[in-house]
ROSE-4610 file (N, C-alpha, C; in Angstrom, 1 decimal, always signed):
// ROSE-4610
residu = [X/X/X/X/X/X/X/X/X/X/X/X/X/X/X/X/X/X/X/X/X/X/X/X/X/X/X/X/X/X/X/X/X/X/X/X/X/X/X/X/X/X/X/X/X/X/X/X/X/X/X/X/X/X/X/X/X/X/X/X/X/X/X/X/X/X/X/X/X/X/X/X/X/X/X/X/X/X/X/X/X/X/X/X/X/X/X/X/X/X/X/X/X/X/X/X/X/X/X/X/X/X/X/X/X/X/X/X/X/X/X/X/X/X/X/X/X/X/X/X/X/X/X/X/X/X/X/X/X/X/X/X/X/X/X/X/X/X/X/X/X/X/X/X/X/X/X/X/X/X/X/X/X/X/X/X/X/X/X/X/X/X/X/X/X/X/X/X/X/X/X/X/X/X/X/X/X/X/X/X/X/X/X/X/X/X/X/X/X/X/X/X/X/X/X/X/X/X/X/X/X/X/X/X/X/X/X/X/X/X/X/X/X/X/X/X/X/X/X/X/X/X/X/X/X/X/X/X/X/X/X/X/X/X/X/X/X/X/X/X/X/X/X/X/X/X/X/X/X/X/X/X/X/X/X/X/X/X/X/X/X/X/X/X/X/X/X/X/X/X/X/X/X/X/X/X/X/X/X/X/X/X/X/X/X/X/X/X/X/X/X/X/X/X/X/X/X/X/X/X/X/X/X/X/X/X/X/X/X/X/X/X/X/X/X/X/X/X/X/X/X/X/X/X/X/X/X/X/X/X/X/X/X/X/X/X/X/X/X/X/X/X]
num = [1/1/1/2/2/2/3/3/3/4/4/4/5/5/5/6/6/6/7/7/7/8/8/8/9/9/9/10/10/10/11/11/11/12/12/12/13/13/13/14/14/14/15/15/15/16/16/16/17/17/17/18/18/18/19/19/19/20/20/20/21/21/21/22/22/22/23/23/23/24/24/24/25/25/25/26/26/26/27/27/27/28/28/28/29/29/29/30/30/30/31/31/31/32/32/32/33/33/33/34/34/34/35/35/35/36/36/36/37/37/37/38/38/38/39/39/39/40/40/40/41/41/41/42/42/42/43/43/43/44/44/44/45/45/45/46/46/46/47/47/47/48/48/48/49/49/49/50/50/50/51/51/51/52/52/52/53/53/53/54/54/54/55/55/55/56/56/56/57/57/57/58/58/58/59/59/59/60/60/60/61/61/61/62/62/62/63/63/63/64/64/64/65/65/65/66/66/66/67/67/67/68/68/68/69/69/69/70/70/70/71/71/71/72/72/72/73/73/73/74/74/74/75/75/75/76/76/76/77/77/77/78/78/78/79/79/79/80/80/80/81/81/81/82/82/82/83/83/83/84/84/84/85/85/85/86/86/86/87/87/87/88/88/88/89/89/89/90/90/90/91/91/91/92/92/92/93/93/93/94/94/94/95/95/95/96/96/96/97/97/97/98/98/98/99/99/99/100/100/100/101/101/101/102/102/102/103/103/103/104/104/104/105/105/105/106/106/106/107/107/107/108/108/108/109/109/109/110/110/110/111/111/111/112/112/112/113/113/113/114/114/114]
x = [+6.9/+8.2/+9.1/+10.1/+11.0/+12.8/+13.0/+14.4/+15.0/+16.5/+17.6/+18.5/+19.2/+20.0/+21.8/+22.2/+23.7/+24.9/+25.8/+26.9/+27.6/+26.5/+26.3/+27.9/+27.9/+29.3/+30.0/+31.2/+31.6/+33.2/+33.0/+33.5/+33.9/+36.0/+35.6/+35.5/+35.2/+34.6/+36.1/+35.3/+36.2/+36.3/+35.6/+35.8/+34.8/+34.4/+33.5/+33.0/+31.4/+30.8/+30.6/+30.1/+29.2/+28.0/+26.7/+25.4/+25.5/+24.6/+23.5/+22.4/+21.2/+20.1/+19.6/+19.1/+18.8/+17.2/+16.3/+15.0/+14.8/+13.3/+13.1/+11.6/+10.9/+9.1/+8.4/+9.3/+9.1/+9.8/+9.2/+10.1/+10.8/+12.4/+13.2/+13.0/+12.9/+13.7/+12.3/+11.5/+10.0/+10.1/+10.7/+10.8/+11.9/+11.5/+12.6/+12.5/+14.0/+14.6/+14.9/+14.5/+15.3/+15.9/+16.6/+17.7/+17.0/+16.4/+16.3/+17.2/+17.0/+18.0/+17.2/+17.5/+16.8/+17.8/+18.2/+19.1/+18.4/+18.8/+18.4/+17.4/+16.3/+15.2/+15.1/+15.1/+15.0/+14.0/+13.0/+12.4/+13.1/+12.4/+13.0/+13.2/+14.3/+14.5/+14.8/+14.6/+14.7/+16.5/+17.1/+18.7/+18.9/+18.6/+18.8/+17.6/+17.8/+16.6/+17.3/+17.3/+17.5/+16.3/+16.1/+15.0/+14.9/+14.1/+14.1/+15.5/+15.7/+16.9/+18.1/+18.2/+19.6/+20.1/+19.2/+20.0/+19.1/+18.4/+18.3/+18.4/+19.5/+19.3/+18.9/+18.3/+18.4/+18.6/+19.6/+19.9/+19.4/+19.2/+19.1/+20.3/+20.0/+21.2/+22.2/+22.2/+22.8/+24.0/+23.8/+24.4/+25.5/+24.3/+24.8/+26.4/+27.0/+28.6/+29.3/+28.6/+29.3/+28.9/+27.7/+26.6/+26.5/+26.4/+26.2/+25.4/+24.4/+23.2/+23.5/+23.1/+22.9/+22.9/+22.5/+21.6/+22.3/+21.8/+22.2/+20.9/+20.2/+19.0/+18.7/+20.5/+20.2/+20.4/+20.7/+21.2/+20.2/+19.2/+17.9/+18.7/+19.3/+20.1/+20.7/+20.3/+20.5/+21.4/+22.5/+23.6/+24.0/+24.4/+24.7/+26.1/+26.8/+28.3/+28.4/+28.9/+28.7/+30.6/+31.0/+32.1/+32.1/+33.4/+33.4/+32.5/+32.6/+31.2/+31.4/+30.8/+30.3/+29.6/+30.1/+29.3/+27.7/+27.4/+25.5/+25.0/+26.1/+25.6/+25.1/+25.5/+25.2/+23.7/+23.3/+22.1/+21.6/+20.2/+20.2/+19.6/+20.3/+19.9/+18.7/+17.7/+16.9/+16.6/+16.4/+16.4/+14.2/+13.5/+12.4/+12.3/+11.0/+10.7/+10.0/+9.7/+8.6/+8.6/+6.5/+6.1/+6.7/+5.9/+6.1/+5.9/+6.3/+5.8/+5.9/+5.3/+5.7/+6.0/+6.4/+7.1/+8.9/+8.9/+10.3/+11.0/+12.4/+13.7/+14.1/+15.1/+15.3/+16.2/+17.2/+18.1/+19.9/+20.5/+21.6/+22.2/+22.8/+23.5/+24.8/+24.9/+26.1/+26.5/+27.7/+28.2/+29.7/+29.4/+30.9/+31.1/+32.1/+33.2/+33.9/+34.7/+36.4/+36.9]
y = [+46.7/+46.4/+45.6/+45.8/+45.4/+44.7/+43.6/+43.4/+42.6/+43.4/+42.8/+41.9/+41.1/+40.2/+40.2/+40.1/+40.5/+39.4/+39.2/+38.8/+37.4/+36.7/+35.5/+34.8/+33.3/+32.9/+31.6/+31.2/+29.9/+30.5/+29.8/+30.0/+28.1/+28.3/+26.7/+26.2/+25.4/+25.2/+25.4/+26.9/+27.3/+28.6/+29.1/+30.8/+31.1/+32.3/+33.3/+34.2/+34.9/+35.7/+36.6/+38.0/+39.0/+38.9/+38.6/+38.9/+39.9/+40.6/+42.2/+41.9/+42.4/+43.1/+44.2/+44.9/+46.0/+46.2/+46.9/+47.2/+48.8/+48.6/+49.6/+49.5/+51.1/+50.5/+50.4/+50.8/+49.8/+50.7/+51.7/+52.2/+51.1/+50.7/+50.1/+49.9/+51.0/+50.9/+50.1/+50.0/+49.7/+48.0/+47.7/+46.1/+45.1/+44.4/+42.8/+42.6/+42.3/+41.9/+40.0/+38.7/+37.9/+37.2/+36.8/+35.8/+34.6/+33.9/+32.6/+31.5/+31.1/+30.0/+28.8/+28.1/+26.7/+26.2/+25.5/+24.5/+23.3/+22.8/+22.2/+20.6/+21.3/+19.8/+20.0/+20.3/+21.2/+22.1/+21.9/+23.7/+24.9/+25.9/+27.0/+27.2/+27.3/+27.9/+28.9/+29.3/+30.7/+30.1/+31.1/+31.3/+32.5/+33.6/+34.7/+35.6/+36.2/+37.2/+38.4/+39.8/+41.0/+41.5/+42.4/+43.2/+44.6/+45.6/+46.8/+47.8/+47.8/+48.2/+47.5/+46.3/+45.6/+45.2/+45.6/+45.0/+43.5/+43.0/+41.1/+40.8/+39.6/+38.6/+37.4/+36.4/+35.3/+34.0/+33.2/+32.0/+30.9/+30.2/+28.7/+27.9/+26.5/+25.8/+26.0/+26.1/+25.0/+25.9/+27.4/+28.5/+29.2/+29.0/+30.0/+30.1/+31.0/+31.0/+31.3/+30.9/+30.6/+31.9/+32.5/+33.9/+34.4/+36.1/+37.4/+38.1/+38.5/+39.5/+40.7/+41.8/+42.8/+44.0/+45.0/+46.1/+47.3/+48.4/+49.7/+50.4/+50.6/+51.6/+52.7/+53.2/+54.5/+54.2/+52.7/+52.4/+51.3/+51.3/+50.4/+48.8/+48.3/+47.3/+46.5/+44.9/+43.9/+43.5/+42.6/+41.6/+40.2/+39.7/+38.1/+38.1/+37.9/+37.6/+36.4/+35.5/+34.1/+33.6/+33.0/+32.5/+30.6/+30.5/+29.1/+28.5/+28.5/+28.1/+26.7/+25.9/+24.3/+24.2/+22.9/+22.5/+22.6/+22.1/+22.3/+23.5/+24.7/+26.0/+26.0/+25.4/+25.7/+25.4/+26.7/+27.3/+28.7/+28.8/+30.2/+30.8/+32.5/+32.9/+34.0/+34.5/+35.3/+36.3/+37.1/+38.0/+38.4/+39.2/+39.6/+40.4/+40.9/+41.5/+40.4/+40.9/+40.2/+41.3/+41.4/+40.4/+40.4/+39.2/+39.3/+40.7/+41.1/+42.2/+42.1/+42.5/+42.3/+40.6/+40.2/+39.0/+38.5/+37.5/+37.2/+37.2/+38.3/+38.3/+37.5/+38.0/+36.4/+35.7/+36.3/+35.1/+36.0/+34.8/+35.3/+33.7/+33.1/+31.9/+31.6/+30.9/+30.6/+29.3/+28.7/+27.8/+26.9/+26.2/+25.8/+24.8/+25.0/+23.3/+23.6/+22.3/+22.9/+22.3]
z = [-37.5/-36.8/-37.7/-37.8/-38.4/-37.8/-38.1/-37.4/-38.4/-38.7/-39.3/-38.5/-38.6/-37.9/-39.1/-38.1/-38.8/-38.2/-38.4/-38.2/-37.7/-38.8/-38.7/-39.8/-39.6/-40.5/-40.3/-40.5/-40.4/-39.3/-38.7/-37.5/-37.2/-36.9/-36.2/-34.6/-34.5/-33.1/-31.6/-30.6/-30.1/-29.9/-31.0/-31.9/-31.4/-31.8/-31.6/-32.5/-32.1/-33.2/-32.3/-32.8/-32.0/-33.1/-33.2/-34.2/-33.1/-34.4/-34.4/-35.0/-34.1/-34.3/-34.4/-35.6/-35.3/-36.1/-35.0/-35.1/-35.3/-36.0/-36.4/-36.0/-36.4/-36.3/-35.3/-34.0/-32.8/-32.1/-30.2/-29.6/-29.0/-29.3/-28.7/-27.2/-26.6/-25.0/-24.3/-25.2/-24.5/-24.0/-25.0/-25.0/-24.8/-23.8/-24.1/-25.3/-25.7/-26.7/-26.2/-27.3/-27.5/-28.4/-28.7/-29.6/-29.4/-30.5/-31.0/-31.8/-32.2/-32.9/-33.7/-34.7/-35.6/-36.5/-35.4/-36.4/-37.3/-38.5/-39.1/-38.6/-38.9/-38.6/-37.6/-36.6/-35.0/-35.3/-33.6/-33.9/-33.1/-33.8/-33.0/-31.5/-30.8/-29.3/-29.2/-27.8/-27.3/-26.8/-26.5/-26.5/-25.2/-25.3/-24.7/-24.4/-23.4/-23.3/-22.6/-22.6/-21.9/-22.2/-20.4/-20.1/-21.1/-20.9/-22.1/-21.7/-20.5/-19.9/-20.0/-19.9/-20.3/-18.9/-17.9/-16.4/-16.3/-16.9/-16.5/-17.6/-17.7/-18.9/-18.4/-19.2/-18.9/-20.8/-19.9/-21.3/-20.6/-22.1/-22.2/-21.9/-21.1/-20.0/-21.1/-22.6/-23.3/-23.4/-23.6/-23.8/-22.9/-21.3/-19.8/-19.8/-19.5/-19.9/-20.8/-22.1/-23.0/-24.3/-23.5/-24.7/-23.7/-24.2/-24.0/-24.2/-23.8/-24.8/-23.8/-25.0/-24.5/-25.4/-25.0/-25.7/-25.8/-27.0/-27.1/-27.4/-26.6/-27.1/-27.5/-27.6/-28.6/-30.0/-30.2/-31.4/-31.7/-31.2/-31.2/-32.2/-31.1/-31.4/-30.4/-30.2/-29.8/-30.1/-29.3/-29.2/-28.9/-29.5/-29.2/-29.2/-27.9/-28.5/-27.6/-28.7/-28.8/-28.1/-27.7/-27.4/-27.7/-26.7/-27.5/-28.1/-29.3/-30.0/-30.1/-30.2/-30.7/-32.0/-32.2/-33.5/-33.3/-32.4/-32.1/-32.0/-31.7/-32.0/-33.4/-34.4/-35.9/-36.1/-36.5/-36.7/-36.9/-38.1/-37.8/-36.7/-36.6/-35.3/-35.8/-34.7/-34.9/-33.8/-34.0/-32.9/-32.5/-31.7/-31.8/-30.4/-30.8/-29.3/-28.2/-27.4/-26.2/-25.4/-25.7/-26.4/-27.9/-29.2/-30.0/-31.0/-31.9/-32.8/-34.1/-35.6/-36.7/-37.2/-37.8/-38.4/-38.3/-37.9/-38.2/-39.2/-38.7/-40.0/-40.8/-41.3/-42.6/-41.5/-40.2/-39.6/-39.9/-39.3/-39.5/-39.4/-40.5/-40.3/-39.7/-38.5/-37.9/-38.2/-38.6/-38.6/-38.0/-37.3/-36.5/-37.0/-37.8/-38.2/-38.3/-38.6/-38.5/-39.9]
């Protein structure tokens, strides 16, 4: 199993990203998909979760409102579209299955300053 993470960046606080995930190695539609995050000296949190179908998501308080997940399973590929972003968003993001599969990607770096 394999997952790229994309569309990470310097964004200033207010703005927005969409990250992509995209998996391979692995039937897609089988699995929850979630979005993690580790900001510096921090451990890693969970952020987002959608079901293998894309009708439940659930986020972390910190997020609810303000992120988006959601799925294309013909394109075996995950979403994060992030809105008013905050400085404490700043961290890398990671996407995986659940359960877990394979090893974690390299990430996708988001950063909010201004």
């Amino acid at each position: 199993v394999q997952v790229v993470e994309s569309g990470g960046g310097l964004v200033q606080p207010g703005g927005s990203l969409r990250l992509s995930c995209a998996a391979s190695g692995v039937t897609f539609s089988n699995y929850a998909m979630n979005w993690y995050r580790q900001a510096p000296g921090k451990e890693r949190e969970l952020v987002a979760r959608i079901d293998s179908v894309g009708t439940s998501t659930n986020y972390a308080d910190s997020v609810k409102g303000r992120f988006t997940i959601s799925r294309d399973n013909a394109k075996n590929t995950v979403y994060l579209q992030m809105n008013s972003l905050k400085p404490e968003d700043t961290a890398v993001y990671y996407c995986r299955t659940s359960p877990r599969l394979g090893s974690w990607g390299q990430g996708t770096q988001v950063t909010v300053s201004s």
